[in-house]
N, C-alpha and C positions, 0 to 999 in steps of 0.2 A: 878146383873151381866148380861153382856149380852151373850146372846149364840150364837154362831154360826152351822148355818146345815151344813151336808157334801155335798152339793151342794158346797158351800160356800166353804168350805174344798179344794175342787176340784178343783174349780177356783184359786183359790191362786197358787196349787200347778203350774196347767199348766202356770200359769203367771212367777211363778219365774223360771220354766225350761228355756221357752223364753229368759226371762232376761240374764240368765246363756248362752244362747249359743248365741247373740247380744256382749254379754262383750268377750266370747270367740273369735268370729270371728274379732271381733276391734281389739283383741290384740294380733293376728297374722299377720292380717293387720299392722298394729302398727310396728308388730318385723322385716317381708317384706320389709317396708320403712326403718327400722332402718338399716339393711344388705345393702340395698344397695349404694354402693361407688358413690361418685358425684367428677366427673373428667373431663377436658377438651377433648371435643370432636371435630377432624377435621373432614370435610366433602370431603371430596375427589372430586376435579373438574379438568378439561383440560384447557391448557395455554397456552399464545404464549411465551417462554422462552428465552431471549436475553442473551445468555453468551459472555463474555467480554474476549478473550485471547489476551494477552502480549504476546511484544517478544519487545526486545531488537531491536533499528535500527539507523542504520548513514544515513543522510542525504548527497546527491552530487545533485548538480546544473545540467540540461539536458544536457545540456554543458559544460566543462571544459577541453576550450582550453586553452595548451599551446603557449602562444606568442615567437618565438622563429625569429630569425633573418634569410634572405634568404640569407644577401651577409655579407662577414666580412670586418668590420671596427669601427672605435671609435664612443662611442656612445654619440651624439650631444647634441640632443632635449628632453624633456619627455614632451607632451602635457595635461598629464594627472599624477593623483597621485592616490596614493593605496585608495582603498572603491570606486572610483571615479564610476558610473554610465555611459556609453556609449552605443551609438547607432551603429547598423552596419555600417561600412562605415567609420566612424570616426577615427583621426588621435590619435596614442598611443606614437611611437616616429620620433627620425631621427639619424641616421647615416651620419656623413659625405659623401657627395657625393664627392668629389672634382675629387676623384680616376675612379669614373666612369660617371663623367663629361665628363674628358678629354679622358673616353674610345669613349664617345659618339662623338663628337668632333674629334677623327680619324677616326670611322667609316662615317661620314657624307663627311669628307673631300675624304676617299678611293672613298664611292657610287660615288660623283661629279666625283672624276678621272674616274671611269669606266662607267660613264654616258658620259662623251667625247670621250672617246675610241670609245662607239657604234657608235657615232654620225661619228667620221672619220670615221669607218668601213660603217656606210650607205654611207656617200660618195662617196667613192671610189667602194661600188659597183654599183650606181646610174652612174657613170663617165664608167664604163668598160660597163655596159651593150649592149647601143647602137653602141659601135665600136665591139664589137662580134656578135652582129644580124648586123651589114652592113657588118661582115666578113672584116672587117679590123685589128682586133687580133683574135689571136686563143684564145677557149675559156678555156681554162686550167689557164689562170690568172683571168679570171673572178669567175670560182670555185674556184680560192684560196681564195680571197678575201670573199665568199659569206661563205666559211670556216672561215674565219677571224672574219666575222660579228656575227655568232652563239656563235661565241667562247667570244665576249666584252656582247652580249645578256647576256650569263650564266654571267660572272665574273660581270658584274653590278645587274643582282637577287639576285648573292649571298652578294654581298658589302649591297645588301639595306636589305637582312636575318639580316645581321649585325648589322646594323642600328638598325631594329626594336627590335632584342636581347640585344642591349648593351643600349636602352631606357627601357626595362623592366627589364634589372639589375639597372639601375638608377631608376627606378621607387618603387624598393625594401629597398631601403634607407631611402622610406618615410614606417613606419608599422602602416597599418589600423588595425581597431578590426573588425574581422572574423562574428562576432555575437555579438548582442547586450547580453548586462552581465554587471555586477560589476568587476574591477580592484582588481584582489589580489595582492599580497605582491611583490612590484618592487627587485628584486636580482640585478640588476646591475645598477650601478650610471652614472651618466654622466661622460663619460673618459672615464669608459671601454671600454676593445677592443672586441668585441662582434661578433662571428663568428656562422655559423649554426651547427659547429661539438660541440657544447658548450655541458658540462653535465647538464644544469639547464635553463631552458628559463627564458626569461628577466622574466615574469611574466604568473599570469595562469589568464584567462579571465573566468569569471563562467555565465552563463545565469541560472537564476533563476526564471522564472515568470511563470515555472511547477520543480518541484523536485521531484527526486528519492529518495524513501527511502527505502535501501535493509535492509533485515530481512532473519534472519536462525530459520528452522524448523528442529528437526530430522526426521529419517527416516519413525519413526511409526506416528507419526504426519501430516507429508505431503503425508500419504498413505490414511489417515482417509480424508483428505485435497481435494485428487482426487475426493476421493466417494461423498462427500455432496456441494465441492463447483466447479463449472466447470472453473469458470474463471481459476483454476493453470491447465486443461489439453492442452497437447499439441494440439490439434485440432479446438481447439476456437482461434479464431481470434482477435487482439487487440481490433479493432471497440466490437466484439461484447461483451468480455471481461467487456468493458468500459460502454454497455448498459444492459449487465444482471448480473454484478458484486457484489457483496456483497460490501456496502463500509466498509471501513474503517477510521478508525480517528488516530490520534495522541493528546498524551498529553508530551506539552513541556519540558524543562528542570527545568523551574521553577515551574512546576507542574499544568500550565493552559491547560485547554483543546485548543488545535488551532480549529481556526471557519470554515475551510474547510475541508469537507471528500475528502477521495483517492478512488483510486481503485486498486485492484492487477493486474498488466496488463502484467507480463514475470517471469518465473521461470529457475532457471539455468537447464541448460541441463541432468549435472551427480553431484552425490554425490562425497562434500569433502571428501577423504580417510581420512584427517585426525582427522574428526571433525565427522564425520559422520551425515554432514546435508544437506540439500539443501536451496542454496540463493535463497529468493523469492523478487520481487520489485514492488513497490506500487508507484502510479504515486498521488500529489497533487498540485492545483493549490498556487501559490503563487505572485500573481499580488502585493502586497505591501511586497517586498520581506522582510517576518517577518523571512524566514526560509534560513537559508547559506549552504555552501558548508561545510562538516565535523561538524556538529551541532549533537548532542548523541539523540536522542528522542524514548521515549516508542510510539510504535504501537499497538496500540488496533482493533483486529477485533472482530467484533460484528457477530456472530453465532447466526440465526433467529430459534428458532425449534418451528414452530408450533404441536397446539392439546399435549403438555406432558402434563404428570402428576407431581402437584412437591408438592412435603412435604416436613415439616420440618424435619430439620436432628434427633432432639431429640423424633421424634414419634419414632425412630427407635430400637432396637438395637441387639445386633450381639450375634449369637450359632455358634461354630465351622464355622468360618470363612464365615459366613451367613449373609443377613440381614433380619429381619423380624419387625414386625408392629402387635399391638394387633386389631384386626379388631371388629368390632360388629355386630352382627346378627341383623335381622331386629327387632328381639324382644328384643334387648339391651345385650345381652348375650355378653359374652367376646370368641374369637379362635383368636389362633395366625396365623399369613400369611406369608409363607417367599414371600419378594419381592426379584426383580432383578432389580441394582441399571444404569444407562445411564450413571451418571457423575455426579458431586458437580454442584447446582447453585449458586445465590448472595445470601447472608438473611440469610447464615445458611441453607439451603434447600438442596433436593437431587431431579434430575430427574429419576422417578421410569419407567422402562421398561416393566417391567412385576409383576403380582401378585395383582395388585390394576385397577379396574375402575372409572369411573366418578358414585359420587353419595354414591359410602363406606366412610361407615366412621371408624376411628381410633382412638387412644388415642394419647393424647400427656403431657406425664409425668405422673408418675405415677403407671408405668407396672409393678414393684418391686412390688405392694399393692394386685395384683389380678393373676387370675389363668383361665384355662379354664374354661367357663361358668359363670364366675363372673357378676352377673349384674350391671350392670352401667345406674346410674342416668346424662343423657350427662348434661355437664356443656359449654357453645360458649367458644369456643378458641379464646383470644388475641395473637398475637404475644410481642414480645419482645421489638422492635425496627419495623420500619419501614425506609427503606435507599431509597430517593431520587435518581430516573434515572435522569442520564446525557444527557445533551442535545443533544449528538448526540444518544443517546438509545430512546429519544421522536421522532426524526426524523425518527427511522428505525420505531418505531412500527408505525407514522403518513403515511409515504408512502408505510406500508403493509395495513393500513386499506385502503388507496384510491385505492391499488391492488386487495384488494378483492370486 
């Protein structure tokens, strides 16, 4: 048999103590890794945030003139028909003239009479002059006469006033359009007797090739509205309104986006009493007039906020009417953060005001599982969904990057 020395003895023993505290240390390591949680972790960063507010708007053409008649009589002509397109200047209808034809026709004939009168009145004072300078009449019939002359003078100005008045009553018989626009809805037919006291103009002429579109904010809205955007304050000017303005867009009735932005360019003066809002109006161009007069359309303005912070909504949640966020320590450890929330963005997200920097990181789901000081093994955060901006949200962030 073989023996062993306690030399031998010795070694074994310090070998297997080694051994024993190798397996010991691995398998607290081991228990370390086991404990700790593996969970989606956000990294907190700053953003340029485009929030999208709705409101409700009508549509009115720049213009919307009433066509309304100057002189009363039955209605003749109509040159044109309802939708019809027209140029300034262009003929819409006619009125019998006949009535102020022959107004015309007696003032022409009075002018002529009182254009004869002057003419004897110069006569006869061409005739008396020289027999009162040779003192062969006294000149007391010469100032009658040169009385007589001043007097066919006035009564032929006034006969030719005539003239020219009872041609611009005739000239009213014919009704041009005021501005060029589209032809709305004709109310009276041919035959009607068609007067300027009427309740209803023949027709409403609309210019459309810029349009208004009025929209209501309430009152805490359009207070917030002052502080961040200047185009609605009373002291900015339409021009400059129109070059430092936030735009704005519209999405149709059939739910397309329309391809031109607006601008806000006039807010009403005071608050409806009854609504408690103020009308604000957005100017857009409409060169292929896709957009009418009383057309219902969503306005969308697009609110720029640079440098936020924005998390998801479900990193979040709420103690006594709070919100908070499980944060982590540089060493992975778990503390809870209350934040302070800006407002809702798109995506499900929140913009955070206060409580979070660039570069923290958070949890996102999973905050039921742990406690303070929990550690956490960070797992990257996927979103859910990802929603494609709208083409006018590529436009606002494309001409802030070429702003900055």
């Amino acid at each position: 048999m073989k023996k062993f020395s306690q030399g031998n003895v010795i070694s074994l023993g310090v070998l297997s103590t080694v051994l024993l505290v190798l397996i010991s240390c691995s398998s607290k390591k081991d228990d370390k890794n086991m404990n700790e949680l593996a969970l989606p972790v956000f990294e907190v960063d700053t953003t340029t945030v485009i929030l999208d507010n709705d409101f409700l708007g009508t549509v009115e053409g720049k213009y919307d003139v009433e066509i309304r008649p100057q002189v009363e009589g039955v209605l003749q002509q109509a040159y044109v028909d309802e939708g019809d397109h027209v140029e300034k200047g262009d003929k819409l209808f006619k009125i019998d003239p006949s009535q102020y034809q022959e107004d015309l026709n007696s003032a022409l004939a009075e002018e002529n009479v009182e254009q004869a009168n002057l003419i004897n009145a110069q006569t006869e004072v061409d005739r008396l002059r020289p027999l009162v300078e040779n003192e062969v009449m006294a000149p007391v019939r010469l100032q009658k006469e040169q009385s007589n002359y001043k007097v066919a003078e006035a009564n032929l100005k006034q006969a030719s006033a005539a003239v020219s008045n009872a041609k611009i009553i005739l000239g009213y018989t014919t009704i041009t359009a005021p501005v060029s626009g589209y032809i709305g809805r004709i109310k009276k037919r041919l035959g009607n007797l068609v007067k300027p006291s009427d309740d209803e103009p023949i027709t409403v002429l609309t210019g459309v090739q810029e349009i208004y579109v009025y929209f209501s904010v309430n009152e805490s809205d359009f207070s917030k509205l002052r502080k961040t955007d200047p185009t609605v304050r009373d002291t900015v000017s339409k021009e400059k309104r129109k070059e430092i303005g936030q735009r704005v867009s519209l999405i149709l009735p059939d739910g397309t986006e329309y391809s031109e932005d607006g601008f806000i360019d006039a807010t009403s003066g005071q608050v409806n009493r009854k609504t408690g809002t103020v009308t604000i109006r957005a100017t857009f161009p409409n060169e292929n007039a896709v957009l009418r007069s009383g057309n219902t359309v969503t306005l969308v303005r697009h609110d720029l906020k640079k440098g936020r912070i924005l998390i998801p909504q479900k990193a979040t949640f709420e103690l006594q009417a709070k919100k908070f966020v499980i944060k982590l320590t540089p060493e992975g450890y778990t503390v809870r953060q209350l934040i302070e929330i800006e407002s809702e963005a798109p995506n499900n997200q929140y913009i955070v005001s206060s409580g979070l920097r660039k570069g923290d990181r958070i949890l996102v789901g999973g905050m039921e599982k742990v406690s303070d000081s929990t550690k956490i093994k960070p797992l990257p955060y996927l979103p859910d969904t990802l929603v494609a901006p709208t083409n006018n949200s590529l436009k606002l962030i494309d001409s802030m990057n070429h702003q900055d």
